[in-house]
DRENDO-1510 file (C-alpha; in Angstrom, 1 decimal, always signed):
<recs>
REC; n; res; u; v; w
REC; 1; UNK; +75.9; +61.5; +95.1 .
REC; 2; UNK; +74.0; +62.8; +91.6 .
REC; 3; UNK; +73.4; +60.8; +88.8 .
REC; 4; UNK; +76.2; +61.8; +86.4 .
REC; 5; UNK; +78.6; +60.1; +89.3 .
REC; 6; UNK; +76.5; +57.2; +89.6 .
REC; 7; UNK; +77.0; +56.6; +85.7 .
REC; 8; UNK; +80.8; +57.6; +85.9 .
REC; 9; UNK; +81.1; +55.2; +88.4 .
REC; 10; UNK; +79.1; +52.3; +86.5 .
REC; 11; UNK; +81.1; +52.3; +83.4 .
REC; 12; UNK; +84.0; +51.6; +85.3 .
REC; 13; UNK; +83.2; +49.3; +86.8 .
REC; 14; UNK; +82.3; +47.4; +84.0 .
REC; 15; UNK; +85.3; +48.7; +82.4 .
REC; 16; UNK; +87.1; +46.9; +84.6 .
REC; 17; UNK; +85.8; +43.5; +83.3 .
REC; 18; UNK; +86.1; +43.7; +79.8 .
REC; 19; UNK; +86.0; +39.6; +78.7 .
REC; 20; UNK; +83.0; +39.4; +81.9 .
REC; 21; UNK; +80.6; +42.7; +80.1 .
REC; 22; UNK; +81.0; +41.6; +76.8 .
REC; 23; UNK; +80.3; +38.1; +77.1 .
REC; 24; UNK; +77.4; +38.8; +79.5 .
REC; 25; UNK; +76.0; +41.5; +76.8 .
REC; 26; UNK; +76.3; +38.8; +74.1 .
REC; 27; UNK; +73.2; +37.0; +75.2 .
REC; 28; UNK; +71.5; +41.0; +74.3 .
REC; 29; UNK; +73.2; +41.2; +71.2 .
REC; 30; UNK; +72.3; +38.3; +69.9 .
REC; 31; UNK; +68.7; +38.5; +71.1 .
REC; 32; UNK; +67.7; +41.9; +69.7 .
REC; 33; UNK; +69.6; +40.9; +66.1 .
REC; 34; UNK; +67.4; +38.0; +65.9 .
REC; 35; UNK; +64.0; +40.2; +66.8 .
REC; 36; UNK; +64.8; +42.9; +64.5 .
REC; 37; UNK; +66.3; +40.2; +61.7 .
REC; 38; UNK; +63.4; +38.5; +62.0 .
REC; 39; UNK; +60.7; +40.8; +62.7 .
REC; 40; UNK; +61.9; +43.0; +59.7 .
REC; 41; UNK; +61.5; +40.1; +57.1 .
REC; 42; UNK; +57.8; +39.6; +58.5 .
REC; 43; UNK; +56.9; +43.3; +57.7 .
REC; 44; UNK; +59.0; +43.1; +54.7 .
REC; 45; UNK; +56.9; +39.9; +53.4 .
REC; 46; UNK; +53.8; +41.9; +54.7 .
REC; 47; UNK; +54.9; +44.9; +52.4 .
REC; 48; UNK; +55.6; +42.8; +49.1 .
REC; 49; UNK; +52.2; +41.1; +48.9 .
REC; 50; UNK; +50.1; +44.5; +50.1 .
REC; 51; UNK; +52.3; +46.2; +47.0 .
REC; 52; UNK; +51.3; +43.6; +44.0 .
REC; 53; UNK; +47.9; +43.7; +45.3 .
REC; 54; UNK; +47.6; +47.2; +45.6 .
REC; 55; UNK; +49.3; +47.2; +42.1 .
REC; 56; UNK; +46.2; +45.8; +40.9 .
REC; 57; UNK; +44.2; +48.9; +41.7 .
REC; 58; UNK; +40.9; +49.1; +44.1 .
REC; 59; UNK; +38.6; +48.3; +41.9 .
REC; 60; UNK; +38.8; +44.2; +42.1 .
REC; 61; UNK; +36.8; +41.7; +43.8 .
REC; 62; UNK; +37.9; +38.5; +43.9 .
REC; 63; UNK; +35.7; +34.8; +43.9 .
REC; 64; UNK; +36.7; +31.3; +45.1 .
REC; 65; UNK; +35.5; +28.7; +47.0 .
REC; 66; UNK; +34.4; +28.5; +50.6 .
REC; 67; UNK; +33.7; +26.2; +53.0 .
REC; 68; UNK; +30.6; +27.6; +54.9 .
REC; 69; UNK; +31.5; +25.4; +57.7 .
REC; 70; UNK; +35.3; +25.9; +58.6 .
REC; 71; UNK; +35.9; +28.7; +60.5 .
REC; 72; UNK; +37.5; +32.0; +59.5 .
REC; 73; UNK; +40.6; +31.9; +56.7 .
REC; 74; UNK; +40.6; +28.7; +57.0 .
REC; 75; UNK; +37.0; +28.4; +54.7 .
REC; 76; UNK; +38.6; +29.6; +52.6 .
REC; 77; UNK; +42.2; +27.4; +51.9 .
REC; 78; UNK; +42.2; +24.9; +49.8 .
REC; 79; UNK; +42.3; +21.9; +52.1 .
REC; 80; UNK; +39.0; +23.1; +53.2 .
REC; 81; UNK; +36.9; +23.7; +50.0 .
REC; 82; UNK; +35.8; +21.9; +47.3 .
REC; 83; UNK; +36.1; +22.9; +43.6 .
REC; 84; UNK; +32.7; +24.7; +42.3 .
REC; 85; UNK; +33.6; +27.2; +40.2 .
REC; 86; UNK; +33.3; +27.2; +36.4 .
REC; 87; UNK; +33.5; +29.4; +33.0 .
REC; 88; UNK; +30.0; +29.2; +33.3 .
REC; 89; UNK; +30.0; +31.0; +36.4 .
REC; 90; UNK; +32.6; +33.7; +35.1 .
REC; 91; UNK; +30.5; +33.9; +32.0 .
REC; 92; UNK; +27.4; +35.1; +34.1 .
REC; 93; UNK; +29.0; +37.4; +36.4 .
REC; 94; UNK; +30.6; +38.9; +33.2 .
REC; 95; UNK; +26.9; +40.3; +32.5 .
REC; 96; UNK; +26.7; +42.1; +35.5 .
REC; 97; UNK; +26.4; +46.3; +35.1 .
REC; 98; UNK; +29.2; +47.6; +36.6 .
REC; 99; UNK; +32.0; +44.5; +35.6 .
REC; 100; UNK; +34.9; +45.9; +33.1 .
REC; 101; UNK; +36.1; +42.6; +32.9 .
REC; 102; UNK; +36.0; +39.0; +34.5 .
REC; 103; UNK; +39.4; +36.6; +34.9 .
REC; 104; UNK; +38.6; +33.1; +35.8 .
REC; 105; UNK; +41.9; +31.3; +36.1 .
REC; 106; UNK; +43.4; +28.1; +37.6 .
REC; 107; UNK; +47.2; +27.7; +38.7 .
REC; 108; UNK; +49.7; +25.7; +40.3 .
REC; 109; UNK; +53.2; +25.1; +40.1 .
REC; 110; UNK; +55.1; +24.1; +36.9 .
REC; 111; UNK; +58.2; +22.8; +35.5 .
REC; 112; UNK; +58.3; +24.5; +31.4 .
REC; 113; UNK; +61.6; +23.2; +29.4 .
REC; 114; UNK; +63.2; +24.5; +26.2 .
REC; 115; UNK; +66.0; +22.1; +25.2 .
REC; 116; UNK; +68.6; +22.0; +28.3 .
REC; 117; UNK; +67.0; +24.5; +29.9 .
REC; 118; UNK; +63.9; +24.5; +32.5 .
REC; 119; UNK; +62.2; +27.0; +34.7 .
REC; 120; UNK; +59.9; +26.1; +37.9 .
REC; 121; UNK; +57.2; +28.6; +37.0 .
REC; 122; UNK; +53.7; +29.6; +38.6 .
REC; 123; UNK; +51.3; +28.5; +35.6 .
REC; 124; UNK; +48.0; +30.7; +34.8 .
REC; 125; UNK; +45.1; +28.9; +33.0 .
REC; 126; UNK; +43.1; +31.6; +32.2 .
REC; 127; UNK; +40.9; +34.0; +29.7 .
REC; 128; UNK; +41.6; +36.9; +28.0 .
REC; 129; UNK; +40.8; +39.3; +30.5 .
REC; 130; UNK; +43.8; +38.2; +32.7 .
REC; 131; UNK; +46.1; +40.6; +31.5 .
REC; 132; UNK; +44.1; +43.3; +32.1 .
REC; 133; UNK; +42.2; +42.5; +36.0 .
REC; 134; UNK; +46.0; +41.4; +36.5 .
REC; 135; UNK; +47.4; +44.7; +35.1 .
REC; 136; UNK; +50.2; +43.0; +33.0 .
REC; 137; UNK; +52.0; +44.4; +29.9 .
REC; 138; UNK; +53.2; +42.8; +26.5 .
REC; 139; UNK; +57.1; +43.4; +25.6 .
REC; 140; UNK; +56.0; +41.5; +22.5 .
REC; 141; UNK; +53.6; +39.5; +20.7 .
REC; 142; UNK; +50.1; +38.9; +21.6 .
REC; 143; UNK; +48.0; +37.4; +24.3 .
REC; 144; UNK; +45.9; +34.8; +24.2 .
REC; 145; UNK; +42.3; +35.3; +22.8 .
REC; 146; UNK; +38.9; +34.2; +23.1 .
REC; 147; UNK; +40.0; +31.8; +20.3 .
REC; 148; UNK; +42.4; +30.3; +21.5 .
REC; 149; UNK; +40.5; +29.5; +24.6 .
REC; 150; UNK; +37.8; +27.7; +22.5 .
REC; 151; UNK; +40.1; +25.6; +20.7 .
REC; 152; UNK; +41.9; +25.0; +23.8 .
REC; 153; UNK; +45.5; +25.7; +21.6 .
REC; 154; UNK; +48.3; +24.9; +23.0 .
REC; 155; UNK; +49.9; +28.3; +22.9 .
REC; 156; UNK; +51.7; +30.3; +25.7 .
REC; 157; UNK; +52.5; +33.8; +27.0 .
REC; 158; UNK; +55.5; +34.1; +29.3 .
REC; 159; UNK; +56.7; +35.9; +32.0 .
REC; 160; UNK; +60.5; +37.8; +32.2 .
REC; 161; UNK; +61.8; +35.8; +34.3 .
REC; 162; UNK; +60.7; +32.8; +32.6 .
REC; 163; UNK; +62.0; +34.0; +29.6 .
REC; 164; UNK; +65.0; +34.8; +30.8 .
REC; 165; UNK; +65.5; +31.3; +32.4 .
REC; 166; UNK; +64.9; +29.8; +29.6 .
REC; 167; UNK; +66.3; +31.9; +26.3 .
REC; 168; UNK; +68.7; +34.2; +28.0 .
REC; 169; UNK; +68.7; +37.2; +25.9 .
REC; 170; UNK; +67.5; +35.4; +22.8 .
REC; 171; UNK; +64.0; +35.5; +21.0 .
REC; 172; UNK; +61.3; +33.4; +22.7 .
REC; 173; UNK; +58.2; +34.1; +20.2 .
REC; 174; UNK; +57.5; +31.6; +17.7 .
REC; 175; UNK; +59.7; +28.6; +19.7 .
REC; 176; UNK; +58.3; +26.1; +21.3 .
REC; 177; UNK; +58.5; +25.2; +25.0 .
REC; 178; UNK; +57.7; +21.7; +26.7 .
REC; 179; UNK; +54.8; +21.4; +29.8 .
REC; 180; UNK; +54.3; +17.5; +30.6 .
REC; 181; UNK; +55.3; +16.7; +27.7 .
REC; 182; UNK; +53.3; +18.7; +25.7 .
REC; 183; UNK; +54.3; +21.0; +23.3 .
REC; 184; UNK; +53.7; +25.0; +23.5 .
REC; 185; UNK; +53.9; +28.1; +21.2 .
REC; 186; UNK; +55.0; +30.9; +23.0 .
REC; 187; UNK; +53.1; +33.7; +21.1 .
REC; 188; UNK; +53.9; +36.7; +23.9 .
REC; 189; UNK; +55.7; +37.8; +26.5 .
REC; 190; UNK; +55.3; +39.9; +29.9 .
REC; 191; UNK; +56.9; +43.6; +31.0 .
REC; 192; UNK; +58.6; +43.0; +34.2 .
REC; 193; UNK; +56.2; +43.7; +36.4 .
REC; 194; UNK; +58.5; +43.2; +39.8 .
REC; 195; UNK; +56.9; +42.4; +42.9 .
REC; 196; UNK; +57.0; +38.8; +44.9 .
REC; 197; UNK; +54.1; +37.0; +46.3 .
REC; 198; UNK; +55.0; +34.7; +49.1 .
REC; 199; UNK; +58.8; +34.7; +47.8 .
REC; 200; UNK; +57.4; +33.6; +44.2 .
REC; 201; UNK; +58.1; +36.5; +42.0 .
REC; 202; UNK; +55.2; +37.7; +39.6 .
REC; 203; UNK; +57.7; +37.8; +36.7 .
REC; 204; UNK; +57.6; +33.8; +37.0 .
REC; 205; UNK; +55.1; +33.2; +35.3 .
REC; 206; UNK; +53.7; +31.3; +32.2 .
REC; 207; UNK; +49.9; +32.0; +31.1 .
REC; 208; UNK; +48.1; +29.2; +29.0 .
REC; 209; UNK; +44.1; +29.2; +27.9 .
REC; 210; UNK; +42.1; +28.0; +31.0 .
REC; 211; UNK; +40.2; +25.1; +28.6 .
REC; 212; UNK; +44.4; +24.1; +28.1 .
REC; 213; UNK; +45.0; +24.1; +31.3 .
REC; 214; UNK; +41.8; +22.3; +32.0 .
REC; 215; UNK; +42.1; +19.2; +29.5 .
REC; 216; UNK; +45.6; +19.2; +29.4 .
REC; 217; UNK; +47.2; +20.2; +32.5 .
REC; 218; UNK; +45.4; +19.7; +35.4 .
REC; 219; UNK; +41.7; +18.5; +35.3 .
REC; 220; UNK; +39.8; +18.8; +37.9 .
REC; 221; UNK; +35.6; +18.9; +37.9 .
REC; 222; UNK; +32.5; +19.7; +39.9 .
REC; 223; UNK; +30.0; +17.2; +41.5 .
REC; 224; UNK; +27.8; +18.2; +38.4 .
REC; 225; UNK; +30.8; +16.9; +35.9 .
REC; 226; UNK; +31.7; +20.6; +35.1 .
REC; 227; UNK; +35.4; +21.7; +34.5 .
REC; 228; UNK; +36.1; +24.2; +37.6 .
REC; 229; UNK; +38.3; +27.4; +38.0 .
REC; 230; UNK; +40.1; +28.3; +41.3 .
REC; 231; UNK; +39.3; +31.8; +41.3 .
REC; 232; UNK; +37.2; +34.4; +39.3 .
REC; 233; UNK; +38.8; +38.0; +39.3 .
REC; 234; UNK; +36.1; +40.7; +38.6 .
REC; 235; UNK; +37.5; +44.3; +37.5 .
REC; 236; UNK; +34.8; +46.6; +38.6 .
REC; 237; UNK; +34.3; +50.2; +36.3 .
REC; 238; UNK; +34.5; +52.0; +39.6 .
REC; 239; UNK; +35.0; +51.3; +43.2 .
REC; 240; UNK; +31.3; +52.8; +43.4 .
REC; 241; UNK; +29.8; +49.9; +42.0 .
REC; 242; UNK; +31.0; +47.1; +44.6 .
REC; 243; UNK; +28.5; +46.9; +47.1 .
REC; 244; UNK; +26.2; +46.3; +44.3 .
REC; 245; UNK; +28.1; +44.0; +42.7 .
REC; 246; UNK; +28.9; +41.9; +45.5 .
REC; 247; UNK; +24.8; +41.3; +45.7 .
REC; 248; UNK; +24.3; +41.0; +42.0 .
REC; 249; UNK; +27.5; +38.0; +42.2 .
REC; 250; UNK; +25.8; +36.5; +45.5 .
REC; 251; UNK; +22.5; +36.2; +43.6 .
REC; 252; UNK; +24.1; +34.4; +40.8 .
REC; 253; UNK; +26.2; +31.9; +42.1 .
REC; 254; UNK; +23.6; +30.7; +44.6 .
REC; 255; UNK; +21.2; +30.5; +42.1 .
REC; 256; UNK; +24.0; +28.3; +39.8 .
REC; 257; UNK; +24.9; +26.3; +43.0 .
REC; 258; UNK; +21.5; +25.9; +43.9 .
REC; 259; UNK; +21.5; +26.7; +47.4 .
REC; 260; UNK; +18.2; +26.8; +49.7 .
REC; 261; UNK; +17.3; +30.0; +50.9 .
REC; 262; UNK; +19.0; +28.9; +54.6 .
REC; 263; UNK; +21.8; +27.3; +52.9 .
REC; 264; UNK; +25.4; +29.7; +53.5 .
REC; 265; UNK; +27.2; +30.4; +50.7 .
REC; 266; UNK; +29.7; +27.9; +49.7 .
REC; 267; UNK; +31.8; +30.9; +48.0 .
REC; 268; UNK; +32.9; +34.1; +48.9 .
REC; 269; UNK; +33.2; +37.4; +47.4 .
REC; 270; UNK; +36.0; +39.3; +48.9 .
REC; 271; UNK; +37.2; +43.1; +47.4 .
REC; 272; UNK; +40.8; +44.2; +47.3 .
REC; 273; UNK; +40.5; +46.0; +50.9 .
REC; 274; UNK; +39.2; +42.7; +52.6 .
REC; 275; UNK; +42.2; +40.8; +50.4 .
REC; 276; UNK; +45.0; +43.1; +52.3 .
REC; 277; UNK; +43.3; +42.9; +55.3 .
REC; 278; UNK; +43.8; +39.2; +55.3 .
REC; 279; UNK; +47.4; +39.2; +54.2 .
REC; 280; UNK; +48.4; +41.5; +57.1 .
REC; 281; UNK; +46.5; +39.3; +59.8 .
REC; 282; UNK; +48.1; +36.5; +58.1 .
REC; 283; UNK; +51.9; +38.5; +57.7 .
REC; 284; UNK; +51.2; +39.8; +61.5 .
REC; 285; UNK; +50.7; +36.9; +63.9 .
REC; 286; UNK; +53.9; +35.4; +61.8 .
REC; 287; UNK; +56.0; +38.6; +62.2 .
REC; 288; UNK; +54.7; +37.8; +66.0 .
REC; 289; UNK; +55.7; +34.3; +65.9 .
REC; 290; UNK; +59.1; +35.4; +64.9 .
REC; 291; UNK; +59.9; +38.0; +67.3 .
REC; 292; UNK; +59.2; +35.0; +70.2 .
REC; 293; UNK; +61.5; +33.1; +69.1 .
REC; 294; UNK; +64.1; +35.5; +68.9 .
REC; 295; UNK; +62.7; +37.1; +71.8 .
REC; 296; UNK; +63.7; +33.4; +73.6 .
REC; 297; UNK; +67.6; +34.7; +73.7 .
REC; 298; UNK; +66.3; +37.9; +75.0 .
REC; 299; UNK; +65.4; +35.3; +78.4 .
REC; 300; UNK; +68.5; +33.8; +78.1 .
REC; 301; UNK; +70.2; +37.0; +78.2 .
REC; 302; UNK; +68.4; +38.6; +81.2 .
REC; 303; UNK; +69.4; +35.4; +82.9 .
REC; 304; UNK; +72.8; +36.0; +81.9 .
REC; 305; UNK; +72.9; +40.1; +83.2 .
REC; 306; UNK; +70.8; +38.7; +86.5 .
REC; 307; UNK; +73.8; +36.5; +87.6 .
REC; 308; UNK; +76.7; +38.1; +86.4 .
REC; 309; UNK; +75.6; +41.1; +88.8 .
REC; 310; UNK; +75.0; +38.5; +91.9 .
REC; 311; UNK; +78.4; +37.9; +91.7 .
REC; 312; UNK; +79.4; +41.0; +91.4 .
REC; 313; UNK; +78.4; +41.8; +94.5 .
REC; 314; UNK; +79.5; +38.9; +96.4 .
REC; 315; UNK; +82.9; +40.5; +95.0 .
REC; 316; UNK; +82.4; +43.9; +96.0 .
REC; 317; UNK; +80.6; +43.2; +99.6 .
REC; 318; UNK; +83.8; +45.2; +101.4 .
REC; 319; UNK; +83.8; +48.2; +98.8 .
REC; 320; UNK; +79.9; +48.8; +99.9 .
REC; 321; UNK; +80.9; +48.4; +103.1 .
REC; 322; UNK; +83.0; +51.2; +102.5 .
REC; 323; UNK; +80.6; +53.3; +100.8 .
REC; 324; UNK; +78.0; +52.9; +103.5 .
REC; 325; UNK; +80.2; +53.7; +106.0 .
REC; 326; UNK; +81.3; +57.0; +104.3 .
REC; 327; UNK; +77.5; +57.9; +104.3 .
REC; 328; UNK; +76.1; +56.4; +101.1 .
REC; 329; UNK; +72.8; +55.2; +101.5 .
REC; 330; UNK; +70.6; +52.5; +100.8 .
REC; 331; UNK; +69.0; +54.1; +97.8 .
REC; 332; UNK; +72.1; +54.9; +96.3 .
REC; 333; UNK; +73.7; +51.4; +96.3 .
REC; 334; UNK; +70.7; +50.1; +95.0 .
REC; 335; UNK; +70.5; +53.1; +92.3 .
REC; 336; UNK; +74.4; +51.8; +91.3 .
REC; 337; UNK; +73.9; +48.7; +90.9 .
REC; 338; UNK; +70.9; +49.2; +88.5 .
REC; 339; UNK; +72.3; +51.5; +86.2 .
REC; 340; UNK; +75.3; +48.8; +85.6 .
REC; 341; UNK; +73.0; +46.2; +84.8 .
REC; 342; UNK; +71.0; +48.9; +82.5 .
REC; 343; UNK; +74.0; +49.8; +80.7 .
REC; 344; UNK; +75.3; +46.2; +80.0 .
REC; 345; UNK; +71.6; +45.5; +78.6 .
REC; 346; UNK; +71.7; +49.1; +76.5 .
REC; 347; UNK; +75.3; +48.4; +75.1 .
REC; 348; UNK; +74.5; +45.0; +74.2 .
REC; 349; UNK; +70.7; +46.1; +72.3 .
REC; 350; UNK; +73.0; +49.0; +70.6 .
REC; 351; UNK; +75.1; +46.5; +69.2 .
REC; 352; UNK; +72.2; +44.1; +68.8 .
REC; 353; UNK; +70.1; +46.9; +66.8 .
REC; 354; UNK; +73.2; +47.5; +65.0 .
REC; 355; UNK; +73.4; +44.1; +63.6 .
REC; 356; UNK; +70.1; +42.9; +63.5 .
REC; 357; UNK; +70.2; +46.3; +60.7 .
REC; 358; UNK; +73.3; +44.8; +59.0 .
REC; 359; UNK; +71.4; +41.0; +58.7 .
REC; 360; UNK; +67.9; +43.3; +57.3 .
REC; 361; UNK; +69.8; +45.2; +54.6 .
REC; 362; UNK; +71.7; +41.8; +53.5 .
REC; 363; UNK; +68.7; +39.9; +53.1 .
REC; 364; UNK; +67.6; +43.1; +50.8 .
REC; 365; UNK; +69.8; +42.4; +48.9 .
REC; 366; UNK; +70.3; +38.8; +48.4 .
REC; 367; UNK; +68.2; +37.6; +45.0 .
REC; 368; UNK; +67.7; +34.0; +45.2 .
REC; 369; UNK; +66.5; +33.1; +41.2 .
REC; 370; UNK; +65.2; +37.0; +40.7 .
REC; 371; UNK; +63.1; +36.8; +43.9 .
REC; 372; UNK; +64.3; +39.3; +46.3 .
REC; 373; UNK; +63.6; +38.7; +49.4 .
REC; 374; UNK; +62.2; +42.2; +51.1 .
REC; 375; UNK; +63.0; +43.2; +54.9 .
REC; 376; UNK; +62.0; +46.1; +56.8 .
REC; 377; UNK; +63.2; +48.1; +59.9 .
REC; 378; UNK; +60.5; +50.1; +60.7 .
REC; 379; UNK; +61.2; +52.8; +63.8 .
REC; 380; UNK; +58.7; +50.9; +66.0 .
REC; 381; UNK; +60.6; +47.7; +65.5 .
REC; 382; UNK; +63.6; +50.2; +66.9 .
REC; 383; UNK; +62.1; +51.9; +69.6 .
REC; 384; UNK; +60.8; +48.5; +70.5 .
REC; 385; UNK; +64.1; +47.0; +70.7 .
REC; 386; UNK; +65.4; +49.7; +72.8 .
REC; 387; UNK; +62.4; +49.3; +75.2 .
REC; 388; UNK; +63.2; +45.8; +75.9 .
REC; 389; UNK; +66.9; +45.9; +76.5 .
REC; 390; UNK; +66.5; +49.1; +79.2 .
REC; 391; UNK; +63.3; +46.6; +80.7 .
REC; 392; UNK; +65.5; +43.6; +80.8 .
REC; 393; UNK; +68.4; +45.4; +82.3 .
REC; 394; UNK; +66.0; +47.1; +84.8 .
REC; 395; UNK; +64.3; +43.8; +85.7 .
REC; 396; UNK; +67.7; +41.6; +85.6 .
REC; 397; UNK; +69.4; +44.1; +88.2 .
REC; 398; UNK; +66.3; +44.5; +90.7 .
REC; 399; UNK; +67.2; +41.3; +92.6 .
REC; 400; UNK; +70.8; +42.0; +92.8 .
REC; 401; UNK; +71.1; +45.6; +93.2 .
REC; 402; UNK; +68.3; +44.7; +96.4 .
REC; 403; UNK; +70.4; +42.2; +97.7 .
REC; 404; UNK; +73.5; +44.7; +97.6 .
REC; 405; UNK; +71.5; +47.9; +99.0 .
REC; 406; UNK; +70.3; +45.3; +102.8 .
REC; 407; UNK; +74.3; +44.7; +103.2 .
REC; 408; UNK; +74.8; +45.4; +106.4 .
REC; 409; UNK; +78.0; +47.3; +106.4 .
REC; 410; UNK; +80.0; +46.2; +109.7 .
REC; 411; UNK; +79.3; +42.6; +108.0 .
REC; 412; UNK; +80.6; +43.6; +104.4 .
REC; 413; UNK; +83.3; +45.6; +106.1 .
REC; 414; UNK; +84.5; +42.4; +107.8 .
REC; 415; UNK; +83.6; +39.7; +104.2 .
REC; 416; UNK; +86.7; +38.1; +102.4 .
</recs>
C-alpha cells in the first residue's frame, strides 16, 4: 500500500468525525496561537528597545551605578546600587579627549497638569547636552541651557506626546504647566521622535534642568552629602576612541570615589554594543518564558491527540482485523495510524499559526495612549511552530498506532 493511499485513507477517516477532529485539534490550535502570540510580542519588545538605542548611534557609553558585589545585571538595578554619581563626576569626564559631549540626567515617573488636563510622563533632569547624546529635535523654542541649570529655573521642554496630552493642537510655549505643585515654563518642545522603551513611548517625555530636578523634584544625595545623577551619557567623537575612553572614565571615577587599588569599581562603563546585548538577554529568556507557557496547551493538546486515537482503535479493532487478513502488515497499520494523528496535529498548528498571526498583527496595531505595542512573527517562530505540531502528532500517535499494529487479527476479527 504506498503512501498517497495511506494519506487518502487518513483524511477520511477523520473526515468521518468532524465534531471528534476538531475538537481534538483545538487543544493545537490554541497552543501554537498562544506561542507565536506570545513569542512575537517578546521579539517585538526586543526589536523596539534595540531600535531607540540604536537610534542613538554607536558612538555612546553609558555610566551608572554598580554594585561590585551582586552578581551579573543585577549590579547593576537599582535595588542593588547606591546613588554615587554627581555633576561633579560628569563635569570631569567632560574633559576627557575624545568626549563630544556628556549628559548626566536623573528620571522617574511623573504626573505634569495644565488646568483639567494631566499627562503621566517619564521626567529627564538633565544638562544641556541631553538633546544632543539623546539625538532629539526642537519643533519649537529652545532647550534648556547651562543657565538655566545654574539657577536651577523652573522651566521645561516637552515631549509630543506630552504636548499633545496636554494642549491638543494648541500652543504650549510660554504656558505654564504644574509638577508637584510647582509651577513650570514650558520654553520648547520635542520632534516626534517615535520609538517605545519598555511600552513607555520616547515621545512621553518632559525635560527639566538636573539642579531642578535635584532641589525640587526628587532629592536624593551621596554618603559625602553630594546631589547624585542616575546615569551619565558620554557621546564619544568616534567609535575609535572608546577603549580609551572607558580607561580614561575608570581612572576618574575611582579616583573621585576613592577606591583602594583592590577595591572593584562601584560603577560601570558600558558602550552601546554591551547596552543591546543586555536588552536581548533580558528580551530573550522572557520571549522564552512566554513560549512555556503557551507551550503548556501544546501538553494538553498532545494528551488530547494521544487519547482520542486510543479510542479510535478500540473502535476500529474489526476493520484491522480486516486489513490484516487481506495481507496488510504490521508496518502499515502502524504507518496509518500515525499519519492520522500527524494530520490532526498539522491541521490544528495550520490553524493555530494562522491565528496566533491574526492576535500578532492586532496587537500591531492597537495604540494604548500613543504607545504601540510592537509584535513580530519572525520565520523561525513559523518553522518552529510547524516543528512542534508534526513532533507532537508523531509522538501522540506512537503509543496508539503500536498498540493497533500487535492486534492480532483472528482476535480483532472476532471484537464487538
Amino acid at each position: 500500500m504506498k503512501f498517497f493511499e495511506f494519506f487518502i485513507i487518513a483524511m477520511r477517516s477523520l473526515a468521518a468525525n468532524k465534531l471528534r477532529s476538531g475538537l481534538t485539534m483545538l487543544g493545537i490550535v490554541i497552543g501554537v496561537g498562544a506561542v507565536i502570540g506570545l513569542m512575537s510580542i517578546g521579539r517585538g519588545a526586543e526589536a523596539s528597545i534595540t531600535d531607540v538605542y540604536q537610534g542613538l548611534g554607536s558612538n555612546v557609553l553609558y555610566v551608572q551605578p554598580q554594585n561590585p558585589d551582586a552578581p551579573g545585571l543585577a549590579g547593576m538595578s537599582p535595588g542593588f546600587t547606591q546613588a554615587n554619581l554627581t555633576l561633579k563626576d560628569g563635569d570631569a569626564i567632560a574633559k576627557v579627549p575624545g568626549v563630544k559631549g556628556v549628559a548626566a540626567t536623573s528620571e522617574n515617573f511623573i504626573e505634569v497638569s495644565y488646568g483639567d488636563q494631566k499627562s503621566v510622563s517619564v521626567i529627564d533632569g538633565t544638562t544641556p547636552s541631553y538633546i544632543d547624546v539623546y539625538n532629539y529635535t526642537l519643533a519649537e523654542g529652545r532647550f534648556i541651557t547651562d543657565r538655566d541649570v545654574l539657577r536651577r529655573d523652573e522651566v521645561i521642554v516637552l515631549g509630543s506626546k506630552t504636548t499633545e496630552e496636554l494642549f491638543g493642537t494648541g500652543d504650549a510655549l510660554g504656558k505654564e504647566v504644574k509638577i508637584k505643585g510647582k509651577r513650570f515654563t514650558v520654553i520648547g518642545v520635542f520632534e516626534p521622535k517615535g520609538g517605545a522603551f519598555f511600552g513607555f513611548s520616547m515621545d512621553g517625555v518632559v525635560v527639566i534642568p538636573i539642579t531642578t530636578y535635584q532641589t525640587s523634584i526628587y532629592s536624593q544625595r551621596t554618603a559625602q552629602g553630594d546631589d547624585t545623577v542616575q546615569s551619565i551619557a558620554v557621546q564619544l567623537d568616534s567609535p575609535d576612541v572608546k577603549d580609551a575612553v572607558i580607561s580614561d572614565i575608570e581612572a576618574i571615577l575611582r579616583k573621585s570615589h576613592r577606591l583602594a587599588a583592590d577595591e572593584k569599581n562601584d560603577f560601570s562603563v558600558v558602550s552601546q554594543e554591551q547596552v543591546i546585548g543586555m536588552v536581548q538577554q533580558i528580551t530573550g529568556i522572557f520571549t522564552i518564558f512566554l513560549g512555556a507557557l503557551a507551550g503548556i496547551s501544546l501538553l494538553v493538546g498532545s494528551i488530547g491527540i494521544m487519547n482520542i486515537m486510543l479510542v479510535s482503535v478500540t473502535e476500529r479493532t474489526r476493520e484491522i482485523g480486516i486489513r490484516k487478513a487481506v495481507g496488510a502488515k504490521r508496518r502499515d497499520i502502524l504507518v496509518q495510524f500515525l499519519l492520522e494523528a500527524a494530520a490532526l496535529s498539522l491541521a490544528g498548528g495550520a490553524i493555530g499559526i494562522a491565528i496566533g498571526w491574526a492576535m500578532a498583527y492586532g496587537i500591531s496595531n492597537v495604540d494604548t495612549g500613543g504607545v504601540a505595542i510592537k509584535a513580530v512573527v519572525s520565520p523561525d517562530i513559523i518553522i518552529l511552530a510547524i516543528s512542534v505540531s508534526f513532533i507532537i502528532g508523531i509522538v501522540s500517535g506512537i503509543y496508539p498506532a503500536i498498540r493497533a499494529s500487535r492486534l492480532n487479527p483472528i482476535d480483532a476479527l472476532h471484537y464487538g
